[in-house]
PyMOL Python script that loads the backbone (N, CA, C, O; Angstrom):
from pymol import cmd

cmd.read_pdbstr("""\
ATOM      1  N   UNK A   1    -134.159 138.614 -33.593  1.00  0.00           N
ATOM      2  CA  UNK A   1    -134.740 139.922 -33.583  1.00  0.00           C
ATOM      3  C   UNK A   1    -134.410 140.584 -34.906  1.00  0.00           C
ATOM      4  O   UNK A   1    -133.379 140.319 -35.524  1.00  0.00           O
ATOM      5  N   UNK A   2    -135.171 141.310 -35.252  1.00  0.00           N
ATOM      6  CA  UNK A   2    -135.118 141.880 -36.410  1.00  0.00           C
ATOM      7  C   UNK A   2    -135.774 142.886 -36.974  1.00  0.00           C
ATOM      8  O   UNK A   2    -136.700 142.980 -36.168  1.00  0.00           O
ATOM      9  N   UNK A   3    -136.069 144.110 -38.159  1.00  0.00           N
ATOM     10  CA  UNK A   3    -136.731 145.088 -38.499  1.00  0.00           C
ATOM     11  C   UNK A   3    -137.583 144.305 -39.639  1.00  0.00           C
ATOM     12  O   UNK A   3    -136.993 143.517 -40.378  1.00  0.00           O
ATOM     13  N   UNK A   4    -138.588 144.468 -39.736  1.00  0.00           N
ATOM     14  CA  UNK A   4    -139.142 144.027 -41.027  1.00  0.00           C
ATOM     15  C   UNK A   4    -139.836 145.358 -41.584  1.00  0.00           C
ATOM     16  O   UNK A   4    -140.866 145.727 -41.019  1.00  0.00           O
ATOM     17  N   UNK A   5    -139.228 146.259 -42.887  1.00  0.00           N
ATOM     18  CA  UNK A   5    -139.265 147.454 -43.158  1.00  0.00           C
ATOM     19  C   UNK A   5    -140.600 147.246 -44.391  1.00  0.00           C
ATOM     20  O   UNK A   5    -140.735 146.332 -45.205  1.00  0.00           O
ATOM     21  N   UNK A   6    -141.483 148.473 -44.155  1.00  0.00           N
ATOM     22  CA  UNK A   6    -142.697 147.794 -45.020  1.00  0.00           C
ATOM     23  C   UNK A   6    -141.909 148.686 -46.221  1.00  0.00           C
ATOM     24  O   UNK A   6    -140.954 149.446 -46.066  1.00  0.00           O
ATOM     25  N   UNK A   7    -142.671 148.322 -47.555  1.00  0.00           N
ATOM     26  CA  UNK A   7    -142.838 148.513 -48.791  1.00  0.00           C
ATOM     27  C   UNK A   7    -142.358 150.176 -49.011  1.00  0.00           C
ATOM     28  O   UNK A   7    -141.285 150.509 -49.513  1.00  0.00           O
ATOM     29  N   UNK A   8    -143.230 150.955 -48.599  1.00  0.00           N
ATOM     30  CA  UNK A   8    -143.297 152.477 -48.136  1.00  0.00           C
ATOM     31  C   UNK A   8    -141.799 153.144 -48.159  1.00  0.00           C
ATOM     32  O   UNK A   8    -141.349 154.023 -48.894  1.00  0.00           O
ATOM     33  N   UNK A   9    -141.089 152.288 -46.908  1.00  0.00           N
ATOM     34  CA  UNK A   9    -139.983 152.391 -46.765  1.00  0.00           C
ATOM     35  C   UNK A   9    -140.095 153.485 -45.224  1.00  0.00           C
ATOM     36  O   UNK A   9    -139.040 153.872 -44.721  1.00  0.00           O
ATOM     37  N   UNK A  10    -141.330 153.856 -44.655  1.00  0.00           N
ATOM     38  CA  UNK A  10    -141.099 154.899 -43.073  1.00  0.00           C
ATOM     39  C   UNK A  10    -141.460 153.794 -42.412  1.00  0.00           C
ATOM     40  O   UNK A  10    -141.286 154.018 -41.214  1.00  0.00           O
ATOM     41  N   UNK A  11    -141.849 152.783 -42.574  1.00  0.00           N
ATOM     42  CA  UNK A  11    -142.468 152.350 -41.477  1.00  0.00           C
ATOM     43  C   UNK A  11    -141.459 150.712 -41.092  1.00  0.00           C
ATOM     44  O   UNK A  11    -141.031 149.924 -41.935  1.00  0.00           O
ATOM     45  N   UNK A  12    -141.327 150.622 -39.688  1.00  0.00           N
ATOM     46  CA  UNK A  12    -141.394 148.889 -39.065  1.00  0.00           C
ATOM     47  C   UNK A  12    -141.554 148.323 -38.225  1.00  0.00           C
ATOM     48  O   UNK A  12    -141.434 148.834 -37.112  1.00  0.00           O
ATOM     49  N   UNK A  13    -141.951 146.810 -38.413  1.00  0.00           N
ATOM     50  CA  UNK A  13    -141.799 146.355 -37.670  1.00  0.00           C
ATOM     51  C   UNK A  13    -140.596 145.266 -36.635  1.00  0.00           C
ATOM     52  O   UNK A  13    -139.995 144.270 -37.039  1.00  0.00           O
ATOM     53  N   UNK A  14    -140.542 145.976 -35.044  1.00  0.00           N
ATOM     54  CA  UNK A  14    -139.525 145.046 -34.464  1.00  0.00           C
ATOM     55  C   UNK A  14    -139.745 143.961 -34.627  1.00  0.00           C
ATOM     56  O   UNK A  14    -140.919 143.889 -34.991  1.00  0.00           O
ATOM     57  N   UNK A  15    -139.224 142.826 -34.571  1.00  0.00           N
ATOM     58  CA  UNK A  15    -139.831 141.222 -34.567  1.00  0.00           C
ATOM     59  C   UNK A  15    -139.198 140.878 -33.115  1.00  0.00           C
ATOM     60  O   UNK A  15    -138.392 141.422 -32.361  1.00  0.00           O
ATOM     61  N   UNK A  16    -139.966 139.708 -33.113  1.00  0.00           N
ATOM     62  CA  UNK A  16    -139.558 139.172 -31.711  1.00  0.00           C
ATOM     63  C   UNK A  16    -137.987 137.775 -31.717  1.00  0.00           C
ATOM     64  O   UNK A  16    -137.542 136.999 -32.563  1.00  0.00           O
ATOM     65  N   UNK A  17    -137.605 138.147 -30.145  1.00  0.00           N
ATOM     66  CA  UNK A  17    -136.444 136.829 -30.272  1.00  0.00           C
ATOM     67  C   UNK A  17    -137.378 135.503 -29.729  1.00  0.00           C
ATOM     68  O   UNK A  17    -138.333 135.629 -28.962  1.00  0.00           O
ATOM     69  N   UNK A  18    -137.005 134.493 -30.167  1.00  0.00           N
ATOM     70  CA  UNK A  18    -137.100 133.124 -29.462  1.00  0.00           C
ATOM     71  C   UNK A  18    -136.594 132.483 -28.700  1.00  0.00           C
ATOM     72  O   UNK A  18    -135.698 133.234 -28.314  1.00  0.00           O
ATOM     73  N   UNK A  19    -136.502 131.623 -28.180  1.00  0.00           N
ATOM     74  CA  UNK A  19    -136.106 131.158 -27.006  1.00  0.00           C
ATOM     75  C   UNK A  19    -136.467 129.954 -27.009  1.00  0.00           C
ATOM     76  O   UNK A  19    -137.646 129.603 -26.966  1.00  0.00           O
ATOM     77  N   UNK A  20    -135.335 129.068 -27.069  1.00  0.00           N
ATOM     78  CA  UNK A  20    -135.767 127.594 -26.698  1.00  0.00           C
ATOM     79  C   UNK A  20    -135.560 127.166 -25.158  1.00  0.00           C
ATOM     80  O   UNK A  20    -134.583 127.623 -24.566  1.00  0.00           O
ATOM     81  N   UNK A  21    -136.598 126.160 -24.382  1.00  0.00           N
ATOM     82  CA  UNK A  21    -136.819 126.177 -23.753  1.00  0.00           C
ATOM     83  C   UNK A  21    -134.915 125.506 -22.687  1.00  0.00           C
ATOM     84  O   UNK A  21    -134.288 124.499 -23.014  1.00  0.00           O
ATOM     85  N   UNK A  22    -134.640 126.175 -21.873  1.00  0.00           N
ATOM     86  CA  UNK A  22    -133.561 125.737 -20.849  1.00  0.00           C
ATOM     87  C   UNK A  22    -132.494 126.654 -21.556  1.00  0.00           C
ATOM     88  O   UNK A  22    -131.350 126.623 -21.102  1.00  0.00           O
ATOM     89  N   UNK A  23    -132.697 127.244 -22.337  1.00  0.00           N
ATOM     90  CA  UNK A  23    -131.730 128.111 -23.418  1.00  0.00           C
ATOM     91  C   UNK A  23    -131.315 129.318 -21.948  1.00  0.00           C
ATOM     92  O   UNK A  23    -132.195 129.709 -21.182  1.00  0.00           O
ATOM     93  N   UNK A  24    -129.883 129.722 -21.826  1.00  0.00           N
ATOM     94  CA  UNK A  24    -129.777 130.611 -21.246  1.00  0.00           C
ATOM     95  C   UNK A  24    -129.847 131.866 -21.368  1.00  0.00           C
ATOM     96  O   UNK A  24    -129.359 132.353 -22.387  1.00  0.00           O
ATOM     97  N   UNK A  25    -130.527 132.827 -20.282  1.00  0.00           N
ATOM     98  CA  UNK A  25    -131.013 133.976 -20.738  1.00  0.00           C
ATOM     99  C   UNK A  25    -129.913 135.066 -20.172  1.00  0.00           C
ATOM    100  O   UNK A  25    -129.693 134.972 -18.965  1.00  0.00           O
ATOM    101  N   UNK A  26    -129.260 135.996 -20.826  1.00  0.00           N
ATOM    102  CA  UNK A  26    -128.378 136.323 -20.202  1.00  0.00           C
ATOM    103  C   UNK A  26    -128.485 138.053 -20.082  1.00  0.00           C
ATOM    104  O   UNK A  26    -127.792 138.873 -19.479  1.00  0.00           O
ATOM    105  N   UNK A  27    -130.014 138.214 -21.185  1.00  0.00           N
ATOM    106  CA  UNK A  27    -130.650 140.124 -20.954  1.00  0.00           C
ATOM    107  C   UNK A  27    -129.658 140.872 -22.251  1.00  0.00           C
ATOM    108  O   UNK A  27    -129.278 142.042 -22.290  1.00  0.00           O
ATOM    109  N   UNK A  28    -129.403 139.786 -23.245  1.00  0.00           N
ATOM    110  CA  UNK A  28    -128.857 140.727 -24.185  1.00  0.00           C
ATOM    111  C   UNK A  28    -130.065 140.975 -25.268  1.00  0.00           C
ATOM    112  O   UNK A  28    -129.963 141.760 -26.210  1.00  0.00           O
ATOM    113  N   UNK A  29    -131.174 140.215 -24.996  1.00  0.00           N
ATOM    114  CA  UNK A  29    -132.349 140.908 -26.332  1.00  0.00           C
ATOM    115  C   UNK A  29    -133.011 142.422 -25.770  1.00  0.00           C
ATOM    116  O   UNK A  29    -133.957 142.892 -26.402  1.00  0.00           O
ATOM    117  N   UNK A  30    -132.525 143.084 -24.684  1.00  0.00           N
ATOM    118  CA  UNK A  30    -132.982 144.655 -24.378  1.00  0.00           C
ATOM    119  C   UNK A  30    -131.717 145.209 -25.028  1.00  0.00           C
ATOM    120  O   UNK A  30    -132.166 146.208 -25.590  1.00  0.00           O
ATOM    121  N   UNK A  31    -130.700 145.181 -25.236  1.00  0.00           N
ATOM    122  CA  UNK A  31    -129.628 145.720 -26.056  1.00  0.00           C
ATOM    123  C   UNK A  31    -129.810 145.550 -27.636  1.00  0.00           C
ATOM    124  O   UNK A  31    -129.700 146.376 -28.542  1.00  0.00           O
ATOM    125  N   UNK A  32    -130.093 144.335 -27.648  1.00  0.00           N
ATOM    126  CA  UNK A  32    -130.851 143.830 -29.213  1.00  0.00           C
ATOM    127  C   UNK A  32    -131.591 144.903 -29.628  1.00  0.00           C
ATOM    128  O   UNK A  32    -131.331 145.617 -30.597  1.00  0.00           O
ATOM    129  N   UNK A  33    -132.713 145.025 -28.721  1.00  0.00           N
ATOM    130  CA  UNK A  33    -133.780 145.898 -29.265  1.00  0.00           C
ATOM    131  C   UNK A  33    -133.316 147.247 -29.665  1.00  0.00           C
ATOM    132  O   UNK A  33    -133.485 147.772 -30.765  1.00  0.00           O
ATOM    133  N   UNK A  34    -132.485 147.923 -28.252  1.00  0.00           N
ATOM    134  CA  UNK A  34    -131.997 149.309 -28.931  1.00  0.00           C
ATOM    135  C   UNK A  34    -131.503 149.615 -29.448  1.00  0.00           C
ATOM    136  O   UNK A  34    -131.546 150.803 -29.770  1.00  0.00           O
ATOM    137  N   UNK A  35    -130.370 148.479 -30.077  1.00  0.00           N
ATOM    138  CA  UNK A  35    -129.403 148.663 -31.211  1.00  0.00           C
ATOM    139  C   UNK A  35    -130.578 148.769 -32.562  1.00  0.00           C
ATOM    140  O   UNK A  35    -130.734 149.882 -33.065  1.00  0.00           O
ATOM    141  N   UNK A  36    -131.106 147.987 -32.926  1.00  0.00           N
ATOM    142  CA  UNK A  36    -132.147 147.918 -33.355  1.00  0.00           C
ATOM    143  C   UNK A  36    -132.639 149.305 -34.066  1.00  0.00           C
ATOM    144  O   UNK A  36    -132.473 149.831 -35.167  1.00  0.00           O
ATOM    145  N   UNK A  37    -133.290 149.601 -32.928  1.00  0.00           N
ATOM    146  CA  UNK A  37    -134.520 151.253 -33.274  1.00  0.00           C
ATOM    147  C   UNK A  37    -133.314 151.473 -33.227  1.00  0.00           C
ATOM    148  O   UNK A  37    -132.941 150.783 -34.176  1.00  0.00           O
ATOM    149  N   UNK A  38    -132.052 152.116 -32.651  1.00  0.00           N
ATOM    150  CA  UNK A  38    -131.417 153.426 -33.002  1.00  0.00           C
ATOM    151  C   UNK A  38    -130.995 152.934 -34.849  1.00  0.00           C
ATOM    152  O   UNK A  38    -131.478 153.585 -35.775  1.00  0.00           O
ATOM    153  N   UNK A  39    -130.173 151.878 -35.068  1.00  0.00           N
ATOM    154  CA  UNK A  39    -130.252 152.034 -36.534  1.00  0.00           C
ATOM    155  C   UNK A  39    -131.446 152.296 -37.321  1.00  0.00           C
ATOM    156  O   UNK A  39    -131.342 153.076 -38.268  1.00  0.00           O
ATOM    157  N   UNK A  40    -132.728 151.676 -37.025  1.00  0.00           N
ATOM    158  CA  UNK A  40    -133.966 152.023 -37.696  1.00  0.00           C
ATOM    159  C   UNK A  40    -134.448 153.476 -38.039  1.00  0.00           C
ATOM    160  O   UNK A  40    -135.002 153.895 -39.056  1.00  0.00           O
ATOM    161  N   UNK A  41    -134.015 154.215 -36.718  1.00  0.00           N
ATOM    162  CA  UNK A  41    -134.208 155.927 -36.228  1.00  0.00           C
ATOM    163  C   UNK A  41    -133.138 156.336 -37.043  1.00  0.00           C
ATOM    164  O   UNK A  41    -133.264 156.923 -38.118  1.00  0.00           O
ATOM    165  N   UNK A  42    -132.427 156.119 -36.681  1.00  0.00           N
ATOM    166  CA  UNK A  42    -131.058 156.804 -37.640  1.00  0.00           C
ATOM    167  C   UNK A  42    -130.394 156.408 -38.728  1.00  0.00           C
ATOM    168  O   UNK A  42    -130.348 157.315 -39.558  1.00  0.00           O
ATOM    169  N   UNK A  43    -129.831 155.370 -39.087  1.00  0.00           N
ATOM    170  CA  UNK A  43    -129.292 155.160 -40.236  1.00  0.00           C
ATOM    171  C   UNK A  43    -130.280 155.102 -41.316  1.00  0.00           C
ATOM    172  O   UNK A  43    -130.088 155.698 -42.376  1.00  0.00           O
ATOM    173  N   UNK A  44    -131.612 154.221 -41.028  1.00  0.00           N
ATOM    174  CA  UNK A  44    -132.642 153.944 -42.374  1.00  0.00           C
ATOM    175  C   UNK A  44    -133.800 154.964 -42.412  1.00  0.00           C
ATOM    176  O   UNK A  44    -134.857 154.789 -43.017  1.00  0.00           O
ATOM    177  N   UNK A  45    -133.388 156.306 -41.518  1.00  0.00           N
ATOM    178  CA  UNK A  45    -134.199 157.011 -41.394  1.00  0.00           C
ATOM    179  C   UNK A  45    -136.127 156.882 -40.990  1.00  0.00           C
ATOM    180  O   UNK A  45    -137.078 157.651 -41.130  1.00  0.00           O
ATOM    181  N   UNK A  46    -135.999 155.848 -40.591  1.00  0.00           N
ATOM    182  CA  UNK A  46    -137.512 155.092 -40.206  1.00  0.00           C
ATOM    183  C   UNK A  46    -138.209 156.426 -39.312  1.00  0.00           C
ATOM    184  O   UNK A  46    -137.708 157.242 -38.540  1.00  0.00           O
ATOM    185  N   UNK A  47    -139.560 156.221 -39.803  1.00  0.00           N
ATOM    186  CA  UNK A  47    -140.474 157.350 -38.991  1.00  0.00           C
ATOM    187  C   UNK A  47    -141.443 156.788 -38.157  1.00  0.00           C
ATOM    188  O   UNK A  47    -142.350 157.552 -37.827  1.00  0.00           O
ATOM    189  N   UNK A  48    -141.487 155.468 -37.667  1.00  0.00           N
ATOM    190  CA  UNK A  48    -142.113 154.738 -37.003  1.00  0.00           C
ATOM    191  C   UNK A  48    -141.409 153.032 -36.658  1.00  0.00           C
ATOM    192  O   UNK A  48    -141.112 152.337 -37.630  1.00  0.00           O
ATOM    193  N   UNK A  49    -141.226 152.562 -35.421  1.00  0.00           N
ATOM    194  CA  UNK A  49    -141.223 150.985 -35.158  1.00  0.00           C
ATOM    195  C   UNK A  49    -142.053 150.797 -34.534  1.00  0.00           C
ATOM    196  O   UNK A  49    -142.592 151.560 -33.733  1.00  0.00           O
ATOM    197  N   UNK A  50    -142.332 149.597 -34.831  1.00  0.00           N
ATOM    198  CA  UNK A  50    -143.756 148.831 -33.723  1.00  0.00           C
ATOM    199  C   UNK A  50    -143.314 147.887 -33.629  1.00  0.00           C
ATOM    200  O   UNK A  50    -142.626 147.435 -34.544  1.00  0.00           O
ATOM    201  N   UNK A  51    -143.538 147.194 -32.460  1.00  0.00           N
ATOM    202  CA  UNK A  51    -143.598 145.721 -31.868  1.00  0.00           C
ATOM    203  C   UNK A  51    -145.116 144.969 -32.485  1.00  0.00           C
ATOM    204  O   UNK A  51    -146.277 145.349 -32.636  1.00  0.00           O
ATOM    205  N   UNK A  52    -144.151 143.378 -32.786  1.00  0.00           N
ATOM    206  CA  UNK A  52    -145.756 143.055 -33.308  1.00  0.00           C
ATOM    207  C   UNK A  52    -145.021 141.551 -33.929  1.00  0.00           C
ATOM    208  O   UNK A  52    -143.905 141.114 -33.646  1.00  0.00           O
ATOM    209  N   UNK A  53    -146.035 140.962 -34.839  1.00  0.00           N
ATOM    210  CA  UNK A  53    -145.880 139.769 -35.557  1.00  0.00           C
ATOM    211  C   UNK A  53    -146.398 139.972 -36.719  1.00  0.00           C
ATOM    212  O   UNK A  53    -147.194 140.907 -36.811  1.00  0.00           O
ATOM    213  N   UNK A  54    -146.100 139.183 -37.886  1.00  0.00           N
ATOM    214  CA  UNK A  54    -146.188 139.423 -39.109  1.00  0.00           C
ATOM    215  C   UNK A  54    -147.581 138.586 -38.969  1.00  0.00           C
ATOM    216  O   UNK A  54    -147.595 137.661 -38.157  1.00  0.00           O
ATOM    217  N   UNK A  55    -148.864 138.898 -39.799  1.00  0.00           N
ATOM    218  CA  UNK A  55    -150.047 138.564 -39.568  1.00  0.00           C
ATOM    219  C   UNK A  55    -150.258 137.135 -40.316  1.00  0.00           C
ATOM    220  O   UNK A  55    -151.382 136.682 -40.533  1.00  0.00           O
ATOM    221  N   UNK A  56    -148.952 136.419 -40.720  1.00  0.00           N
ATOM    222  CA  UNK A  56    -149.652 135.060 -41.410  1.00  0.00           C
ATOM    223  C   UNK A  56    -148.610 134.276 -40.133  1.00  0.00           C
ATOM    224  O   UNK A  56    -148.397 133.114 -40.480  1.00  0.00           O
ATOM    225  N   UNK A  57    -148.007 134.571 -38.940  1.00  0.00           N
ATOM    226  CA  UNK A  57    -147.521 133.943 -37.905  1.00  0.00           C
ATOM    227  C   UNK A  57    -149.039 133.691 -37.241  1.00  0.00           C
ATOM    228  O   UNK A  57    -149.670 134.659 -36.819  1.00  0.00           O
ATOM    229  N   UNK A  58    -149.646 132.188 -37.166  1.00  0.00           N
ATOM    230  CA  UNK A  58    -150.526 132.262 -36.594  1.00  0.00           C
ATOM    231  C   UNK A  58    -149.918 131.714 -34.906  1.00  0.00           C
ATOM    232  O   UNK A  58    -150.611 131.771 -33.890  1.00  0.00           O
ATOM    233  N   UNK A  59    -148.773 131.304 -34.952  1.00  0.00           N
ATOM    234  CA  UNK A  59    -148.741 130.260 -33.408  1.00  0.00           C
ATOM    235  C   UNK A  59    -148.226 130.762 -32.387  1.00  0.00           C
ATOM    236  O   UNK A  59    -147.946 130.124 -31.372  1.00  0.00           O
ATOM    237  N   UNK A  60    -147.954 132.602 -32.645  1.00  0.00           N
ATOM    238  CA  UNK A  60    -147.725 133.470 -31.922  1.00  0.00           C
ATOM    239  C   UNK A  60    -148.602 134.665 -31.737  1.00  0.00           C
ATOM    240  O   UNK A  60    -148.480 135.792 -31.257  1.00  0.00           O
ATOM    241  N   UNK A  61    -149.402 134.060 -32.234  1.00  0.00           N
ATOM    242  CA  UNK A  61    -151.209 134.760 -31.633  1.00  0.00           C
ATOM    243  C   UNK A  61    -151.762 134.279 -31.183  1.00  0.00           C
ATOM    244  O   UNK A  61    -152.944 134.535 -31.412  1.00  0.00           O
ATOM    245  N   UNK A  62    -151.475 133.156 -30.145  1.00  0.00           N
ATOM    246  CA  UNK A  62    -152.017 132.749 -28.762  1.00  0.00           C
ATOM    247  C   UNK A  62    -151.913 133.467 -27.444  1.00  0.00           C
ATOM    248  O   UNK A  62    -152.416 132.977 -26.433  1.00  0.00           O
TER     249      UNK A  62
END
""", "prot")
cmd.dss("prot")
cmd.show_as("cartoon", "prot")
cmd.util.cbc("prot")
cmd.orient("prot")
């Protein structure tokens, strides 16, 4: 998981976690996420996050 902060510098995007398959899931990527936006919101002063994929990921636009 991760921020990918555009050029601009207000804007990002969340990225997504992966998961390999039998991998145990144990509900720490919803903590991921909010740790996440609150540094994005607050420390890097971000004025927008979005969920999404970077547009040259084609095999996660199925």
């Amino acid at each position: 998981m991760g921020l990918l902060v555009e050029d601009c510098g207000s804007n990002a995007m969340l990225t997504s976690l992966v998961l390999l398959p039998g991998a145990p899931v144990r509900g720490h990527g919803h903590e991921a996420g909010r740790l996440l936006m609150a540094y994005g919101f607050g420390h890097l002063g971000l004025h927008r996050i979005w969920a999404g994929h970077p547009a040259t990921t084609t095999t996660c636009r199925r």
